[in-house]
N, CA, C and O of each residue as an XYZ file, in Angstrom:
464
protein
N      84.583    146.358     66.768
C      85.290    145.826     67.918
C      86.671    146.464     67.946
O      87.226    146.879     66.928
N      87.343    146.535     69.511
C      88.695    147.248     69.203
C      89.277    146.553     69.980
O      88.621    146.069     70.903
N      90.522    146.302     69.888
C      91.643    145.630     70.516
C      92.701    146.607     71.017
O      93.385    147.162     70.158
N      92.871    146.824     72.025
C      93.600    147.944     72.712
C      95.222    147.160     72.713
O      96.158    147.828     72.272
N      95.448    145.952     73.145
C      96.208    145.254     73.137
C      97.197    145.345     71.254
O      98.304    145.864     71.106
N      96.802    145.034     70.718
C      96.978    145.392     69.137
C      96.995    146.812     68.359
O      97.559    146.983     67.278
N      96.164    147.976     69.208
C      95.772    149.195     68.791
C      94.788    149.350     67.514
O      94.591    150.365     66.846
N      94.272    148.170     67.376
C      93.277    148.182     66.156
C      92.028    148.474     66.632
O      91.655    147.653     67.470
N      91.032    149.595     66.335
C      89.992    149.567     66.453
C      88.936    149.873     65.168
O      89.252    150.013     63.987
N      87.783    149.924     65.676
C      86.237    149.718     64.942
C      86.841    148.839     63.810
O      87.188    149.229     62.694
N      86.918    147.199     64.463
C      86.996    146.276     63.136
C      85.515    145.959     63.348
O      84.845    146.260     64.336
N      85.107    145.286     62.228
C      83.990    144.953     61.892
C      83.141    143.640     61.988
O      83.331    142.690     61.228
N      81.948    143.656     63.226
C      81.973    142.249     63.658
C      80.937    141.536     62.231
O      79.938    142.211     61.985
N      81.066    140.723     61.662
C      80.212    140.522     60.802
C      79.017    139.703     61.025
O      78.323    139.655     60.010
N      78.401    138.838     62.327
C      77.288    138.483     62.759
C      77.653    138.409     64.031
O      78.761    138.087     64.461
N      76.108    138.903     65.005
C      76.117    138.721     66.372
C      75.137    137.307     66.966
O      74.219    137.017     66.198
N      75.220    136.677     67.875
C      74.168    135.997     67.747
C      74.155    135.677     69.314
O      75.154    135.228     69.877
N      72.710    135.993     70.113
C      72.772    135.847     71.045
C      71.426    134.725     71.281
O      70.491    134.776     70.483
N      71.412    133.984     72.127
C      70.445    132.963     72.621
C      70.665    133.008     74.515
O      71.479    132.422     75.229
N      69.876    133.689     74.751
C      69.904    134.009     76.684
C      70.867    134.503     76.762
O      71.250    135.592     76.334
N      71.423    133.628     77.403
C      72.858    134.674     78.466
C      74.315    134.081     77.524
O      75.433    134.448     77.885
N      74.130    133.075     76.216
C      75.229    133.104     75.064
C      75.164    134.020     74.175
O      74.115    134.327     73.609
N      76.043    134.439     74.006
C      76.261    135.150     72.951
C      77.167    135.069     72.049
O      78.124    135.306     72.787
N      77.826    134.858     70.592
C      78.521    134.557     69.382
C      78.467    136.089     68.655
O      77.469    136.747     68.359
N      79.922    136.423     68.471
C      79.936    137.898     67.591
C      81.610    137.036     66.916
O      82.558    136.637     67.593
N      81.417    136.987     65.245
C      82.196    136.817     64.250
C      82.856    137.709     63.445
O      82.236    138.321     62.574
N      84.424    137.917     63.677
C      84.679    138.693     63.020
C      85.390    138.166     61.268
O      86.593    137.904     61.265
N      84.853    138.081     60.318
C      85.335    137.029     59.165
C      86.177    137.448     58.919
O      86.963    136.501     58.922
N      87.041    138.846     58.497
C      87.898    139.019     57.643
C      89.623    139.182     58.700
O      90.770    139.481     58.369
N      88.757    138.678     60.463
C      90.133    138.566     61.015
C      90.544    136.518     60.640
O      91.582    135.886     60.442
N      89.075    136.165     60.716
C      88.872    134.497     60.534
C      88.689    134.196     62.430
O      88.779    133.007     62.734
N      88.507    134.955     63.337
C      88.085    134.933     64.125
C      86.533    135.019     64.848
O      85.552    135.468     64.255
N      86.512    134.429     66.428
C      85.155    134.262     66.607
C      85.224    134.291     68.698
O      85.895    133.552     69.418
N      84.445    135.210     69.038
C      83.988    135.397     70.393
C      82.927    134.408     70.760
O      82.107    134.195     69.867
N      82.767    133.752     71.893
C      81.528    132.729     72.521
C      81.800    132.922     73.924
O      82.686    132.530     74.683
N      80.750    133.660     74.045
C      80.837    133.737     76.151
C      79.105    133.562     76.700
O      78.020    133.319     76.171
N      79.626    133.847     78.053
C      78.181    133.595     78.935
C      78.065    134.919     79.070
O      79.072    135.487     79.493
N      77.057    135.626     78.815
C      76.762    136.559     79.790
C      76.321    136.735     81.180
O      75.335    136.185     81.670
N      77.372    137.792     81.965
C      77.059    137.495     83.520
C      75.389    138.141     83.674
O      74.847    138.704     82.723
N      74.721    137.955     84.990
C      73.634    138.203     85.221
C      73.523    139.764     85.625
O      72.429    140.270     85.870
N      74.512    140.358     85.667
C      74.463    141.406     86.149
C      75.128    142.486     85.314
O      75.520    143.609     85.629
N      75.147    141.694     83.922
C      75.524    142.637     82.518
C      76.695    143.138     82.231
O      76.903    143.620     81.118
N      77.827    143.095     83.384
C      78.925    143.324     83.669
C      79.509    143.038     82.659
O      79.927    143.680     81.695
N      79.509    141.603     83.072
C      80.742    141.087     81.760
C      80.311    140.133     81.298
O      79.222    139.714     81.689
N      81.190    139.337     80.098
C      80.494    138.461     79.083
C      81.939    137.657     79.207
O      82.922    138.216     78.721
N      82.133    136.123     79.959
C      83.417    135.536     79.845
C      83.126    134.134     78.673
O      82.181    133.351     78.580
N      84.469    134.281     77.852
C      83.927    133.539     77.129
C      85.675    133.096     76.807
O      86.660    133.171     77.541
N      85.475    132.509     75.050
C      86.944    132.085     74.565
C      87.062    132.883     73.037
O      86.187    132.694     72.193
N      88.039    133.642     72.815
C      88.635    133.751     71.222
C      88.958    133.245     70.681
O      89.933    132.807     71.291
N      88.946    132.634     69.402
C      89.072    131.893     68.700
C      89.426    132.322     67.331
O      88.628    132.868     66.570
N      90.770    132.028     67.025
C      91.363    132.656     65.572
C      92.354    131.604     65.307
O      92.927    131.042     66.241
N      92.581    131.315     64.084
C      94.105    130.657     63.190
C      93.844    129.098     64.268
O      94.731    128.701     65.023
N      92.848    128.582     64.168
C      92.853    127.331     65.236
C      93.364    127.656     66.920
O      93.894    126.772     67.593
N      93.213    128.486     67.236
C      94.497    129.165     68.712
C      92.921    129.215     69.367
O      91.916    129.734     68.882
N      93.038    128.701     70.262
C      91.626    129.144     71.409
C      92.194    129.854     72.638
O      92.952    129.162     73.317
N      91.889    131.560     73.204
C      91.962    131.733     74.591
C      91.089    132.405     75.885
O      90.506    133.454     75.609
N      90.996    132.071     76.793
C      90.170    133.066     77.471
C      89.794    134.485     77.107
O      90.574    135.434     77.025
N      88.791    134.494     76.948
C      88.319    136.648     76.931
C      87.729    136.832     78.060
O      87.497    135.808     78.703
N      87.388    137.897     78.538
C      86.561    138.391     79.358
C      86.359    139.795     79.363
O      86.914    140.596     80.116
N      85.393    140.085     78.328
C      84.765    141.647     77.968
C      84.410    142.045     79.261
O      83.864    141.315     80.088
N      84.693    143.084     79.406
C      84.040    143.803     80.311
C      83.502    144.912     80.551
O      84.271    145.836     80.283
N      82.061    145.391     81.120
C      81.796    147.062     80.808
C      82.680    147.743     81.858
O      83.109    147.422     82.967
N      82.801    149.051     80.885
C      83.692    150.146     81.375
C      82.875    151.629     81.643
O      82.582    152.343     80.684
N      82.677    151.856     82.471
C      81.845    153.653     82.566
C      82.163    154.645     82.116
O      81.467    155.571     81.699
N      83.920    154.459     82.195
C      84.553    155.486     81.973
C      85.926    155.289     81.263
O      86.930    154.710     81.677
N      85.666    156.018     79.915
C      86.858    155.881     79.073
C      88.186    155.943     79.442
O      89.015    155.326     78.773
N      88.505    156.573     80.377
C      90.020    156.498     81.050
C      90.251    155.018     81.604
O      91.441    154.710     81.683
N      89.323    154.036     82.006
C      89.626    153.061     82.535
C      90.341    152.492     81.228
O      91.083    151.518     81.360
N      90.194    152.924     80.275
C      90.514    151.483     78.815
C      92.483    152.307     78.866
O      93.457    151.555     78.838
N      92.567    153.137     78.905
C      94.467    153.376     79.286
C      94.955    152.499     79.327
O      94.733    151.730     80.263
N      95.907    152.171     78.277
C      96.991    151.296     79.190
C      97.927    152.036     79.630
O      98.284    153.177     79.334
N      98.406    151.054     80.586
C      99.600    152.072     81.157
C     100.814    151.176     80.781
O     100.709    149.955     80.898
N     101.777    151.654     80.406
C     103.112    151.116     79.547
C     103.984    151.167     80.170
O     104.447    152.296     80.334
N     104.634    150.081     80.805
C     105.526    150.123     81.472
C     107.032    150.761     80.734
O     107.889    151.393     81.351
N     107.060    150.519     79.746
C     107.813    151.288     78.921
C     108.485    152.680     78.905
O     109.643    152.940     78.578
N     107.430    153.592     79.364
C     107.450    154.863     79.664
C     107.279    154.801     81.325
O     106.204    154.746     81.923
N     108.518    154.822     81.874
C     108.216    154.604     83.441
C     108.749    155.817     83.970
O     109.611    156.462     83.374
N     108.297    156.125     84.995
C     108.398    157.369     85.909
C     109.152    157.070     87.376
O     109.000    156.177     88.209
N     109.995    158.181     87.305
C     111.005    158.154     88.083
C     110.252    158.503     89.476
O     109.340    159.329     89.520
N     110.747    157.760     90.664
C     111.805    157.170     91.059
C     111.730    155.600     90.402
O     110.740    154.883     90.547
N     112.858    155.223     89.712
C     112.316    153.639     89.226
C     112.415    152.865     90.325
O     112.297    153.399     91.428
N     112.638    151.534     90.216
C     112.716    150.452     91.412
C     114.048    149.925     90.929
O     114.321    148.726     90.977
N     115.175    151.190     90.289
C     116.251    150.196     89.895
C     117.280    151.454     89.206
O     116.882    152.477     88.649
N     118.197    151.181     89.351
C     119.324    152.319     88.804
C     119.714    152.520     87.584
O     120.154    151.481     87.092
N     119.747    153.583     86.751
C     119.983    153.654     85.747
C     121.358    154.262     85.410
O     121.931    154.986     86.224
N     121.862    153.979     84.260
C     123.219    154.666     84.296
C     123.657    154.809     82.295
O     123.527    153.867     81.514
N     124.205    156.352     81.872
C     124.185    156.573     80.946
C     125.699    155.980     80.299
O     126.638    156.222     81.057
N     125.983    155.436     79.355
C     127.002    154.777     78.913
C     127.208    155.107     77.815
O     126.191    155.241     77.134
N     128.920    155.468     76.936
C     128.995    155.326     76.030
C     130.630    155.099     75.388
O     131.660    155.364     76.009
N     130.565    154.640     74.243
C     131.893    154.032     73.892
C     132.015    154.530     72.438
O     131.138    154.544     71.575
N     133.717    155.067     72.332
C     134.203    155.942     71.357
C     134.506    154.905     70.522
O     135.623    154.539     70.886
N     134.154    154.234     69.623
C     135.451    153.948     68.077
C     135.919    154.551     67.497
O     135.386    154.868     66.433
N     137.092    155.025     67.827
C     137.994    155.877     66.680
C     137.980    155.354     65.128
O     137.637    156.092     64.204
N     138.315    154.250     64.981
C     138.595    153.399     63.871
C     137.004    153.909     62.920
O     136.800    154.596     61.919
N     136.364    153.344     63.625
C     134.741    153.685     62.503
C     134.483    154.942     63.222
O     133.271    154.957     63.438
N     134.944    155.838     63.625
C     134.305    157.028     63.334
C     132.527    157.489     64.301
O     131.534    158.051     63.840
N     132.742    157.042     65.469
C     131.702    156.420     65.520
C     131.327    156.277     67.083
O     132.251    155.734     67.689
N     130.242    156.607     67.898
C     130.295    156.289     69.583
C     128.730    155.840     69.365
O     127.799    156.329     68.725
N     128.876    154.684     70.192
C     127.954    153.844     70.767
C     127.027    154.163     72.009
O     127.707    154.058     73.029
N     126.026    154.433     72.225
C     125.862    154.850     73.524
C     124.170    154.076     74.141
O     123.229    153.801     73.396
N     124.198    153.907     75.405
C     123.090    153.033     75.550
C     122.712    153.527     77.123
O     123.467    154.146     77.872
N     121.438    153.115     77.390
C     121.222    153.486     79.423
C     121.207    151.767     79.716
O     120.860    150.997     78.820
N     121.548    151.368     80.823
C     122.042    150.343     81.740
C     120.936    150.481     82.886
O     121.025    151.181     83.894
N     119.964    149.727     82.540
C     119.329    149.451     83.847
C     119.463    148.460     85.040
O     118.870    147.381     85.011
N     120.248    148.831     86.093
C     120.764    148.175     86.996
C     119.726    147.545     88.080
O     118.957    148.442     88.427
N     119.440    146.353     88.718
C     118.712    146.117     89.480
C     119.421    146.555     91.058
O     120.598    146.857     91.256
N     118.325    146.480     92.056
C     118.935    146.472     93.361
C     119.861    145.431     93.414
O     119.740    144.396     92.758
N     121.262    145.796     94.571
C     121.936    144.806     94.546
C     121.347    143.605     95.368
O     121.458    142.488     94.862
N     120.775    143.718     96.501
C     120.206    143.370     97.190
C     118.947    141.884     96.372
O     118.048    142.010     95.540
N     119.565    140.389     97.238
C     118.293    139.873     96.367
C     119.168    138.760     95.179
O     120.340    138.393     95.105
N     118.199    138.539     94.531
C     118.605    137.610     93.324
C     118.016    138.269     92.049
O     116.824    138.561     91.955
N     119.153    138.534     90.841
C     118.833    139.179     89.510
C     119.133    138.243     88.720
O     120.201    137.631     88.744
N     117.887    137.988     87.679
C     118.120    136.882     86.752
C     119.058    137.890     85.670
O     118.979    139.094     85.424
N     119.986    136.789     85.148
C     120.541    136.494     83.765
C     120.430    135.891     83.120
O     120.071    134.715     83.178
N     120.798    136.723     82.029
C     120.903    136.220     80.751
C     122.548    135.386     80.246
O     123.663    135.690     80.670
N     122.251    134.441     79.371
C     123.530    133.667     79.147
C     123.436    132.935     77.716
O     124.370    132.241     77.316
């Protein structure tokens, strides 16, 4: 099993168990456990994860094509952004030393949450 979300893959499911359209796949050495329906049309399998007592929605789904599994990272964003950037930096003489950081500015336009 792989978790794209985490970047862990081929962990090891240690029993599968299907009865009709349920299906149970255990992974022991995460202490986790998958239980879904399978849809009728093989698509997908919605079910709940279950690890450390924490229960949440899953919903496996088939993919055709390996590019669909990408994430895309907002992290690495491509210009034009939706917001202004600006390069900054500050000298300490005393320590020897400049600080420097980018400032992502929102539109002025509107309401920008803060921080406080």
């Amino acid at each position: 099993m792989d978790s794209l979300d985490q970047g862990a893959k081929g962990l090891p499911v240690t029993s599968v168990t299907r009865d009709g359209e349920s299906l149970k796949l255990e992974l022991k050495q995460l202490g986790g456990r998958f239980e879904g329906k399978i849809a009728p049309d093989l698509t997908t399998i919605d079910g709940t994860w279950t690890q450390g007592g924490n229960a949440l929605p899953l919903v496996l789904k088939r993919v055709k094509n390996a590019a669909e599994l990408e994430r895309r990272h907002p992290q690495n964003p491509v210009r034009p952004y939706p917001y202004r950037d600006e390069e900054v930096s500050y000298l300490n003489p005393s320590a020897g030393i400049t600080l420097a950081a980018t400032l992502t500015i929102p539109p002025a336009e509107g309401h920008s949450p803060r921080c406080f």
